[in-house]
N, C-alpha and C positions, 0 to 999 in steps of 0.2 A: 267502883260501880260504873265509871264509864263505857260507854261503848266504844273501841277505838281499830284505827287501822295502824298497824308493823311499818316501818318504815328501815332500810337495810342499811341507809345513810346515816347516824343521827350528824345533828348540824351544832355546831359549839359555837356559832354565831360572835367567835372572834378575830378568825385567821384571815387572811389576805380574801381566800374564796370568797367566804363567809360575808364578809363585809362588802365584796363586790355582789353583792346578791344571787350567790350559786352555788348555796347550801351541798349540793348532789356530791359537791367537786372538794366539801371541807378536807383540807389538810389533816385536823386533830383526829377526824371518823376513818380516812386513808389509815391512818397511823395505828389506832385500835382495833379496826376492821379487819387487819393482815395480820395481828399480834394474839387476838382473840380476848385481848380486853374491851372492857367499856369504856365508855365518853369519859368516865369521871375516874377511873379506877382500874385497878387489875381484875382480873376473872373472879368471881366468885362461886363458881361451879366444882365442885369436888367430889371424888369418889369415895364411897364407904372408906376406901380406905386412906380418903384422905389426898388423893391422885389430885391435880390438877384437870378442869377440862377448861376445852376454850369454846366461849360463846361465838357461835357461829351469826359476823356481820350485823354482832351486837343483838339478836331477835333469838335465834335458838328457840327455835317455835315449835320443832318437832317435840313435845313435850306433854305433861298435862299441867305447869306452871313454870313461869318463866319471870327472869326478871331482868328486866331494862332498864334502860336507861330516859330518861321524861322526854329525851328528846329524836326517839325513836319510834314517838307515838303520835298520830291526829287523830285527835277525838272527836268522834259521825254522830249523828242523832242513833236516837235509840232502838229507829226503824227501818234500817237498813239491815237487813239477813246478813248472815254470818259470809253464806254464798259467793255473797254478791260481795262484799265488802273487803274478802279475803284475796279479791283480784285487785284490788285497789294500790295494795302496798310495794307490788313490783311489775307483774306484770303491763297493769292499765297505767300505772304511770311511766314508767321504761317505753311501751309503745308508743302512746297518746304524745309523753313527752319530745319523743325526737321527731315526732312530723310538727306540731302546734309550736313547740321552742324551739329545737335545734333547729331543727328547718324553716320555721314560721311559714308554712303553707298555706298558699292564699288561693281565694275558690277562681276555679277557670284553670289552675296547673294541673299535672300530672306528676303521676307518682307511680313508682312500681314499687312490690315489698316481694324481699327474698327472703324464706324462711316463715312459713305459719305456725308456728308454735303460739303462744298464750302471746308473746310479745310482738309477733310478727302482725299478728289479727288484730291487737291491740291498735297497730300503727294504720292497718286497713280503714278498722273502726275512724279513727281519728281524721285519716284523709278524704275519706267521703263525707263525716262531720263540716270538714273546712270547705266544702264546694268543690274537692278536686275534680274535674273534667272526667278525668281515666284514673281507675285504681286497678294496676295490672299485679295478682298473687302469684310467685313463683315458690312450689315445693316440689323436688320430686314424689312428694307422697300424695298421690291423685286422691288417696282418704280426706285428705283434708279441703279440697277445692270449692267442695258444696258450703262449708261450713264457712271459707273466704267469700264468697256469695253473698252470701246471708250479712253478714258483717258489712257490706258493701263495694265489695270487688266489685269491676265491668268488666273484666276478662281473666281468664287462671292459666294456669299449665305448670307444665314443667321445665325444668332450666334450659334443656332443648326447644322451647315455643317462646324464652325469653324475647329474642329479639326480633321474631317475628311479630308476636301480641305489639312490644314496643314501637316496630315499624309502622303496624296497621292502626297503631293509638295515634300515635307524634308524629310521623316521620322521620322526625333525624333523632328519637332520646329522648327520654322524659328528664321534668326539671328535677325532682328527686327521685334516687335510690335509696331504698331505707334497707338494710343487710342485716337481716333480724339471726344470722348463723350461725355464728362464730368462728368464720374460715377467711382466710387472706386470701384464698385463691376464688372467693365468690367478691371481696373485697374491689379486685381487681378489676373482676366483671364488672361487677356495677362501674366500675368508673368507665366503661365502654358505651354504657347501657344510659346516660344521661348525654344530655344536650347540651350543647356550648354553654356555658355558663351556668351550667348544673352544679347540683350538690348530692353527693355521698353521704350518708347520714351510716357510719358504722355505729351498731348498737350492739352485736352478737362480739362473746368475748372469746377470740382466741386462745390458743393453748400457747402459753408465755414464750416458748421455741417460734412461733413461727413471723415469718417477716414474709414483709410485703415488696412486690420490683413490679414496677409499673412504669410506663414511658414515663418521662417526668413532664417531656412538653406538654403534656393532657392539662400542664396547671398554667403555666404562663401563657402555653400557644393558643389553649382552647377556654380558659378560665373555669376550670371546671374547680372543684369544693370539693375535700376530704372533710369530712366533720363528726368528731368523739361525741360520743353522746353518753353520756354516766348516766341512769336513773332519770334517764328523760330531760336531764338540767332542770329538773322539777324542784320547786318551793315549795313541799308538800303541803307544808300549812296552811296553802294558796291552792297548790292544782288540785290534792284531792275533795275539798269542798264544790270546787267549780265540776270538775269531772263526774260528781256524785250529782250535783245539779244537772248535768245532760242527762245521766242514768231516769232519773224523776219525770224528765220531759220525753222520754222516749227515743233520745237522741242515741244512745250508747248503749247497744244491746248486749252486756256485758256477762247476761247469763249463761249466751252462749259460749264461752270459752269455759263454763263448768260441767265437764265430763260426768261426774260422779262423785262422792262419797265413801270413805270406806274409814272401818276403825284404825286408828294411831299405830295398832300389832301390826298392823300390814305395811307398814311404810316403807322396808325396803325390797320389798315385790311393786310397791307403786311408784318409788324411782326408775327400776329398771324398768316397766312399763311408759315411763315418760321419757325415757333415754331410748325407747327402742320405737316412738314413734305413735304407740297404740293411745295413747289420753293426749288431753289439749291441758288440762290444769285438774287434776284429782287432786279432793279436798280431805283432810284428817283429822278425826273427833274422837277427845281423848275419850 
């Protein structure tokens, strides 16, 4: 009967990660998360005919019952909307987490985020939360610009007005880039696009073929930060209570990354609508 929010990590709270307090990063979840079993077990997902399936990142939510693992789950009060709540599990923590942790963003910096999807808006949200100075949004998709606005951008555009927005912010770079895209060669960018002593905060997940070549002196000559960010390096059982406490004070306008609504039959018409650009975070009720 609880009311609870997905989490795509579950945490086994005994392996090297685990114990250095960075759940996001467990070994044991890496291991069953790739395999398509659960925390504790093999899949127990089957076909009429008996077929194997594998739980998708342990949640496998596209469904109208599912079953987890206990530690795939934080339990919200009872008065938090479905809406609201269903951003909490990946998107708003994946964003929120790589500016407030990975990067620990302190008010008076700057920040630029590449890529507006659910988690890119997510990371906007987060850096104007922390006081940043300048939150510059880059998409090519000028659809989404208004909506980084509202979230708390102070400038948009597109990957073409990147370093000019950044010149007229900072001058030489902002302190982070948040690369919400999943491309090595936006990767790159950003490591151009921050200031001596900056940080890269990669969150968008590459297609496993691709590599990254970048001048290497950018690390020693200019001290600049590449930095992984898995699931925001979030302590769920920690960030989304806190995160849901901004949502309350009106700090984290998170309704706006929900598009819409539509029945569970439509789900792979509302993938390809979230692959091709047209929704921010379409939600599905079985």
């Amino acid at each position: 009967g609880d009311h609870v929010v997905l989490v795509f990590v579950p945490s086994c709270g005994d392996c090297r990660a685990c114990k250095a307090g960075r759940p996001a990063l467990c070994h044991r979840a890496a291991e069953v998360n790739g395999s398509g079993d659960l925390l504790h077990g093999e899949a127990l997902l089957r076909t009429p005919a008996g077929e194997r399936i594998n739980h998708h990142l342990g949640v496998s939510a596209f469904a109208d019952y599912a079953v987890v693992a206990r530690e795939s789950v934080v339990v919200i009060d009872d008065d938090v909307p479905d809406t609201v709540a269903a951003m909490f599990g990946c998107a708003v923590l994946t964003g929120m987490g790589a500016v407030l942790n990975t990067a620990a963003v302190t008010a008076g910096q700057s920040v630029a985020v590449f890529g507006l999807g659910a988690v890119g808006l997510s990371a906007v949200m987060a850096a104007a939360l922390a006081g940043a100075s300048s939150v510059i949004a880059i998409d090519p998709n000028t659809g989404k610009h208004g909506l980084a606005l509202k979230c708390g951008a102070t400038a948009v555009g597109t990957p073409e007005d990147a370093a000019r927005l950044i010149a007229e912010a900072t001058g030489d770079g902002v302190d982070t880039a948040v690369e919400a895209v999943g491309s090595a060669r936006v990767i790159a960018s950003c490591l151009e696009h921050v200031t001596r002593g900056g940080a890269v905060v990669s969150v968008g997940l590459p297609h496993p073929s691709a590599e990254l070549t970048v001048p290497a002196l950018q690390f020693a000559g200019a001290g600049k930060r590449l930095l992984g960010s898995y699931m925001g390096d979030a302590v769920p059982g920690r960030d989304i209570p806190l995160y849901l406490g901004y949502w309350r004070e009106g700090k984290l306008p998170v309704e706006l990354l929900h598009t819409d609504s539509r029945p569970l039959a439509e789900i792979n018409e509302g993938l390809d609508a979230l692959a091709a650009g047209h929704v921010v975070r379409r939600l599905f009720q079985a």
